[in-house]
Every structure is written in C-alpha cells, then in structure tokens.
C-alpha positions as CSV (number, residue, x, y, z in Angstrom):
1,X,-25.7,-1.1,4.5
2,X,-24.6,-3.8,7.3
3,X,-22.4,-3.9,10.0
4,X,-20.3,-6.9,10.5
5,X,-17.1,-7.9,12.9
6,X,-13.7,-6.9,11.3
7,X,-10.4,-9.2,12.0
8,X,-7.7,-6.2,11.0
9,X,-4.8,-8.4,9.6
10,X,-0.9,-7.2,8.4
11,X,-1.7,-9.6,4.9
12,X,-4.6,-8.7,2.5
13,X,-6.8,-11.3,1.5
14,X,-8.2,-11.8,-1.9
15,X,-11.9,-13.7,-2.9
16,X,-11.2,-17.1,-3.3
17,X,-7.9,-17.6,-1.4
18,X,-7.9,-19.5,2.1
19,X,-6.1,-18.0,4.7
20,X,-4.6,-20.1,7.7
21,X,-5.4,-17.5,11.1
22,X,-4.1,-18.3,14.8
23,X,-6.7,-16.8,17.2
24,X,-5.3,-16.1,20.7
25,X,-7.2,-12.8,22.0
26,X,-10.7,-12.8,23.5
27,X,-12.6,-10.7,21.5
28,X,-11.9,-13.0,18.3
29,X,-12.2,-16.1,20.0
30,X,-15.3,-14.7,21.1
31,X,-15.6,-13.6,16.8
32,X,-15.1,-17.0,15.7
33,X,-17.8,-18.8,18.2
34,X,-20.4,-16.3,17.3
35,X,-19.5,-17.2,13.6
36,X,-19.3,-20.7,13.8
37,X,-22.5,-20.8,15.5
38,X,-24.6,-18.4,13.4
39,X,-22.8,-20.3,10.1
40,X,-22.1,-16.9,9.4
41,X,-18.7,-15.0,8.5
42,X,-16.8,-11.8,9.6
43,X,-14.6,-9.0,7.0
44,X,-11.0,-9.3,6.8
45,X,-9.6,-6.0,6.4
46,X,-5.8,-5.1,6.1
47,X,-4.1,-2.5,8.3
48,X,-3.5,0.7,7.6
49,X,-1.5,1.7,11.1
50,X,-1.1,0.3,14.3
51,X,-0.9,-3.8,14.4
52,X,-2.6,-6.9,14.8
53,X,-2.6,-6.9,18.6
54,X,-4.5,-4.3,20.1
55,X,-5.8,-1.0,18.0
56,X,-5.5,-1.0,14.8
57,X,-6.9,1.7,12.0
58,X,-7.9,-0.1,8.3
59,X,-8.2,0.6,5.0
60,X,-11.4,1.1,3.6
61,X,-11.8,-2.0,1.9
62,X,-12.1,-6.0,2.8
63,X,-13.0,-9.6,2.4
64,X,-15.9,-11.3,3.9
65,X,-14.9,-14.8,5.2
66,X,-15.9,-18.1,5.8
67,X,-14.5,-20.3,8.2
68,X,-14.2,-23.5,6.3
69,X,-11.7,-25.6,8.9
70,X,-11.0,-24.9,12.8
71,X,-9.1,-26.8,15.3
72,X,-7.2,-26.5,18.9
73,X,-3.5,-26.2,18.1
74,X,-0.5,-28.0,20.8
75,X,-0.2,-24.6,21.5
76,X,-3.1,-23.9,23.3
77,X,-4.1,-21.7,20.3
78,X,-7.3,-21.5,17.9
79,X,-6.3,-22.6,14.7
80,X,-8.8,-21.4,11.9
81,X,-8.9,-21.6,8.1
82,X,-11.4,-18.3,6.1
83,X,-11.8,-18.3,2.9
84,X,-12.4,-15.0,1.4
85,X,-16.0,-14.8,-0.6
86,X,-17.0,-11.1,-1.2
87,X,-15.5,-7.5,-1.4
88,X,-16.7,-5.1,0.8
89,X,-16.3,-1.0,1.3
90,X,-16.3,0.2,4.8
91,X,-18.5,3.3,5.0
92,X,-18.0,4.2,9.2
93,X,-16.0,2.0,11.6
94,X,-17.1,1.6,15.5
95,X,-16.2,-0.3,18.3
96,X,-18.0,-3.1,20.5
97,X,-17.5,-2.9,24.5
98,X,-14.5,-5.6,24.0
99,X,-12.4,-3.6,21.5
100,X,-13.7,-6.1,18.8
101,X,-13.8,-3.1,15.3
102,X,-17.4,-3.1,13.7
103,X,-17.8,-1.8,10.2
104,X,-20.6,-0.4,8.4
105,X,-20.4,-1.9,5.0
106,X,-21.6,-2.3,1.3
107,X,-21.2,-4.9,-0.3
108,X,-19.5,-4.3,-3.9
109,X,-20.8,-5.5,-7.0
110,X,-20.5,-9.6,-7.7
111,X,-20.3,-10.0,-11.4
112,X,-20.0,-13.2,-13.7
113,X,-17.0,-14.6,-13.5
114,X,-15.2,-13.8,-17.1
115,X,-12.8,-15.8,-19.0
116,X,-8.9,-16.2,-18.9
117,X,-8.1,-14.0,-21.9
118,X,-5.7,-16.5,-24.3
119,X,-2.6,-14.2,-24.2
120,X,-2.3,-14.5,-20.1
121,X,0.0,-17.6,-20.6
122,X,2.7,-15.7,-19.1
123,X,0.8,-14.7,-16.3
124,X,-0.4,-18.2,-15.5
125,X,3.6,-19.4,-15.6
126,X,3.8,-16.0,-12.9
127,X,1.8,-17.4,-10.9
128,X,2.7,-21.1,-10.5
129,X,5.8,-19.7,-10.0
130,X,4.7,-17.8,-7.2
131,X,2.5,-20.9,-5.5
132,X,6.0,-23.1,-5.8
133,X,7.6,-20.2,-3.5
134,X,5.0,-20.1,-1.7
135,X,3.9,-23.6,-0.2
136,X,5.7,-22.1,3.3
137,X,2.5,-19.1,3.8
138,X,-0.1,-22.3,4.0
139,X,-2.3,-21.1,1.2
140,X,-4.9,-22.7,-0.2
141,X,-6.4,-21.1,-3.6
142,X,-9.4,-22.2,-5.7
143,X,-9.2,-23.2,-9.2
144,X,-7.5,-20.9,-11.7
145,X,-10.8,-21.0,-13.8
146,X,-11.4,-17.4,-14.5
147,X,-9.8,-14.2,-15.0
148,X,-11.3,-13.4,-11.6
149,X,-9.6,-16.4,-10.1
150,X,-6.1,-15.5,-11.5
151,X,-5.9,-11.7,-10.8
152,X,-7.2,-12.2,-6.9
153,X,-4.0,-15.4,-6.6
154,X,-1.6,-13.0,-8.1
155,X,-2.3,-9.8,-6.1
156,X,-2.5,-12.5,-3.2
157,X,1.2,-13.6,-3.9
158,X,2.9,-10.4,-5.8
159,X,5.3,-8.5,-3.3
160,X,2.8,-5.4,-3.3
161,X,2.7,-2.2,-1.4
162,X,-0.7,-2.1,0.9
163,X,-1.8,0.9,-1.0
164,X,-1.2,-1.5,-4.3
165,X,-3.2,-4.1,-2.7
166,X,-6.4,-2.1,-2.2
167,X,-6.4,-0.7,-5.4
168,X,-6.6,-3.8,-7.5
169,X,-9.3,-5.3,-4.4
170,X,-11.0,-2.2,-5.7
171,X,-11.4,-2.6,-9.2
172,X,-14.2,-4.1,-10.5
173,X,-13.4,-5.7,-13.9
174,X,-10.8,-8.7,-13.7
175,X,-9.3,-7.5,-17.2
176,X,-8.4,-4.0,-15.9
177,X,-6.6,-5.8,-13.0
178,X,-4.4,-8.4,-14.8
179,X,-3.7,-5.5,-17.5
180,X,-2.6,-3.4,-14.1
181,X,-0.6,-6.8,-12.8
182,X,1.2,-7.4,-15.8
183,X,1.5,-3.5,-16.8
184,X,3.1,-3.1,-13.6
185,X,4.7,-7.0,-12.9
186,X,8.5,-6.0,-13.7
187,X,8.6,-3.3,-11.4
188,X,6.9,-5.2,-8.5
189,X,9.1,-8.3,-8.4
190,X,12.2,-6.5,-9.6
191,X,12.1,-4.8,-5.4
C-alpha cells in the first residue's frame, strides 16, 4: 500500500498514452513542483461526480504519470505533458490541508507485454482511424507494438461511457480487452 497525489480529470487516461494538462490551481501547481523535483509522478484518476475545479469524487481506479514535457504557456498557465505508466486501485481516499485528494493505492499487476494477435487487422485500421480524427485532443501514443499498446490507444480514443472506461483499465489480460473492444465496437461508435 502507498499513498500518492491524485489529479481527478473529466478524460481517462490509459498506460502508454501522453496527455497534454493545463495547470492553473494551487494545490497542483504545487503537485507538479513537488513532482518535478522528487523525479517522481502523481495518479490520474477519472471523475466519478463533481468536476475538475474544486471537489471532486473518483472512480476507484487510475494511472500513475510521468511528467515528460512542461512549459509556461502566453497564458500565464502551466502547460504539462504525463504519460501514463502503471494502473493503480484506490483502496481509501483523504485529503491534504490544501484540498489536494490523496489515495491509498495498490499497484496492479504489470505483466509481459503480449503479442498483436494476427486477426486484429481490423482493429489496427480502428484505430488509425481514430488517431486521424483525433490530431485536435494533442495526443501522443507509444508504438502500437503489443496487444497491450493497442487495447489502452483504443479505449483511449473509443467514444466510451466512464463506467466502460474503468472496466477495460481493470482488466488484466490485453486479449480479454480487445475481444471486449471489438465484441462491443459497433455499438460504441454507432452513438
């Protein structure tokens, strides 16, 4: 069990996809510093209720991040790219004297990376279809070189429910999720 800083967003985030944030409230200004100097990370976990400014309750799930790019936007904003690295289940969630959520955590299993089964060719023209669409979001994504690495881009980039979202961030086995994604693929992008 650990406890680590939680940054509640409105977007899930998936192992192996960079997510673009604009930080603009203290207490994750204050996040980022304290991870950019400890060279350390922080979970991203997607709301359940509430919204991004102020209070927010989470689902029990995340990502653990990395901040791999930062800058000062014209703004006056902190602009700051995370990668996400490893899934995490929140056991208890508390709060730090600035409002900044704090979540128990254990970490969930990190297996070998298995290969892109042969008949996921349709899949694979899913989702460069999807990445095409959606050069706008600011994305990044790792190489497709696993079944691990093409199940977390398409859950990243389907048009999924939140309760959808968790599930397949909770499975363990990347075959049961891309059988799930293209069991389910018709009726996601047909809304």
């Amino acid at each position: 069990m650990q406890q680590i800083p939680l940054f509640p967003l409105s977007v899930a985030l998936y192992p192996g996809v960079t997510l673009p944030l604009r930080i603009f409230e203290q207490r994750y200004l204050h996040l980022v510093s304290e991870a950019l100097k400890a060279d350390s990370g922080f979970g991203v976990v997607l709301i359940r209720s509430g919204g991004e400014v102020g209070l927010a309750s989470v689902w029990p799930l995340g990502v653990y991040v990395h901040i791999v790019d930062w800058g000062q936007g014209e703004e006056g904003l902190l602009h700051v790219q995370v990668v996400g690295r490893r899934r995490f289940r929140i056991t208890r969630t508390d709060r730090a004297e600035d409002d900044l959520l704090l979540g128990d955590v254990e970490w969930l299993p990190e297996k070998t990376p298995k290969p892109i089964p042969a008949d996921c060719d349709g899949l694979l023209a899913v989702l460069n279809e999807l990445k095409e669409r959606a050069k706008i979001l600011s994305l990044k994504f790792d190489q497709v070189d696993s079944a691990d690495a093409l199940s977390w881009q398409l859950a990243q980039l389907l048009p999924l429910e939140d309760k959808v979202r968790v599930e397949l961030l909770a499975l363990e086995d990347p075959l049961a999720r891309l059988a799930n994604i293209a069991d389910n693929l018709d009726r996601w992008t047909q809304k």
